[in-house]
N, C-alpha and C positions, 0 to 999 in steps of 0.2 A: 246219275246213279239210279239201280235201278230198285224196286222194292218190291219183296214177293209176299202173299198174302195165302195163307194155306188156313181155311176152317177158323179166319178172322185174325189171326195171329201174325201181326206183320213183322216180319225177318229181314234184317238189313245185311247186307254182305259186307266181309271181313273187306276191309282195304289193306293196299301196301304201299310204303312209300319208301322208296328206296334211298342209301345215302354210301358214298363213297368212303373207306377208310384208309390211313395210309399208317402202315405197319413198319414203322424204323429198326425198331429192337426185338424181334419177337421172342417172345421168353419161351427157355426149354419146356415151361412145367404148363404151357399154355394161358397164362395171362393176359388179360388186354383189357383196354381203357378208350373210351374215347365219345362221341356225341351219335345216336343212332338218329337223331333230327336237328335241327337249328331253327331257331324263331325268326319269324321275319322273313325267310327268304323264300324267292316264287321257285319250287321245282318243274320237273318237266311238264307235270302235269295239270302246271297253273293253279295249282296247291300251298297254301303260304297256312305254316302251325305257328296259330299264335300265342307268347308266353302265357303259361297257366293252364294248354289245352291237355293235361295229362295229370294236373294235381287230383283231381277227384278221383283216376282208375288208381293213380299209384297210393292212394290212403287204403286202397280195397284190395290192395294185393299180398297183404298178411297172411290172407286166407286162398287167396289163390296167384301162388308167383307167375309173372311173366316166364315165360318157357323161349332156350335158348334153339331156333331148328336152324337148317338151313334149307335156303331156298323158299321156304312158306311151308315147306312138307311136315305137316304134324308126326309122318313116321321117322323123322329125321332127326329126334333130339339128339343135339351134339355137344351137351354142356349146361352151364346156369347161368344165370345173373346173378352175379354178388351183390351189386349196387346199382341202383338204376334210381334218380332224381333230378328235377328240375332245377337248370340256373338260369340266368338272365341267358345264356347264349344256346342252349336248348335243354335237350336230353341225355343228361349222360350218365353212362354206363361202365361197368368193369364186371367182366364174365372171364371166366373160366372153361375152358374145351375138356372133355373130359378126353382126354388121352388113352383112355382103355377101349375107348368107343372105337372100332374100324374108320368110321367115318369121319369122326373127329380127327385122327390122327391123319389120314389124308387130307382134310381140311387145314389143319397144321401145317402142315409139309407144302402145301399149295402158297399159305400165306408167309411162310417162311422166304418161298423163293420167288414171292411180287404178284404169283399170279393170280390171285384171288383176295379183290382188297372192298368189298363193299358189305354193308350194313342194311336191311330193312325193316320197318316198321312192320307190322298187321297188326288192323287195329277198326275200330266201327265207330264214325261218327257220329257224336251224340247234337250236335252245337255247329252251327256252322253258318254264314251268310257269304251271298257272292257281289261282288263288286262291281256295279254294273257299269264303269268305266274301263275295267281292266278286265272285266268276263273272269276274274281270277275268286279262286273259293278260299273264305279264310275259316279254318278249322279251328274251334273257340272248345270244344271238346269234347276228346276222345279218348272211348273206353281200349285201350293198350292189353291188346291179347301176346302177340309172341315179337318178340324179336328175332328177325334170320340174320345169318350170313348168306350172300348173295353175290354172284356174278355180277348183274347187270344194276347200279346202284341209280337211284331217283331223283337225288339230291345230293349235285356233287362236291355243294362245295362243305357236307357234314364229314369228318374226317376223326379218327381215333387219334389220338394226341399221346400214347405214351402204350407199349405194352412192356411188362415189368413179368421181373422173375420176385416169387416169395420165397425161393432157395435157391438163390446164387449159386455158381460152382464153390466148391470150400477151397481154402487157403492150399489144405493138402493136397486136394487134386491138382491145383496148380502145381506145387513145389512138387508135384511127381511126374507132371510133365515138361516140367522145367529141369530138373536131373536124367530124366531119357533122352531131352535134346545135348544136353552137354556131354552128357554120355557117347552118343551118337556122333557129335563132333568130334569129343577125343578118339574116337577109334576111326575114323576118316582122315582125322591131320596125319595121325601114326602109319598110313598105310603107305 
């Protein structure tokens, strides 16, 4: 990594670390759940977060929330984070897409139909040592700037675990498409 130094002020560059999600149910109203990291395990980039590396940015995020983009592009908000907390199995999370957004709602429609299923981190190492049997970096912790949705995910085997709807289709809507099919039958058998 590399570190720049402008008029004594040394600036660390934003990391990303990607994670694969897998989207079973996607909810109409853009809901979703699932881990944007996992503890413990080496990504591609010989990268291993370890439990607790995100407790210190997420007590500081009252005042400034983690932002939903895709891709990494800061011009790309496409939604929030509702919940974002450490468990023993990593980072997880439940956002919401905002649906009004053009982008979002293409994003939507992409994860709807499989083709876009991964998760990244960006975020700036605070803590970190490297392993010098496995050359592997274990991240002890980091300050957690955005969460993306991404194409190409880092860490494949972190995955979203549930996306949920908070308004279900209603009962009526059913039992009125359920009276248009029968409907539709009777006037098919009678021809």
């Amino acid at each position: 990594m590399s570190v720049r130094k402008n008029a004594g002020i040394i600036k660390f560059p934003i990391e990303n670390k990607r994670a694969e999600i897998s989207l079973e149910n996607i909810s109409h109203d853009g809901y979703f759940s699932g881990y944007a990291s996992l503890f413990g395990i080496v990504d591609l980039a010989n990268d291993i977060v370890e439990f607790g590396a995100f407790s210190k940015t997420l007590e500081r995020h009252s005042s400034r929330p983690v932002r939903m983009l895709f891709q990494h592009d800061p011009d790309q908000v496409i939604g929030r984070w509702v919940t974002i907390y450490e468990d023993r199995k990593g980072l997880y999370v439940e956002g919401q897409l905002s649906l009004d957004v053009v982008r979002a709602k293409d994003i939507h429609a992409l994860m709807l139909s499989g083709a876009l299923d991964g998760l990244s981190i960006g975020f700036k190492t605070c803590k970190s040592c490297k392993d010098p049997k496995t050359d592997a970096r274990h991240i002890l912790e980091a300050d957690l700037w955005e969460i993306s949705v991404v194409t190409f995910p880092m860490l494949p085997d972190a995955r979203v675990t549930q996306v949920k709807s908070e308004a279900p289709l209603s009962d009526a809507f059913d039992t009125k498409i359920a009276a248009k099919i029968k409907h539709a039958a009777i006037r098919l058998s009678s021809s």
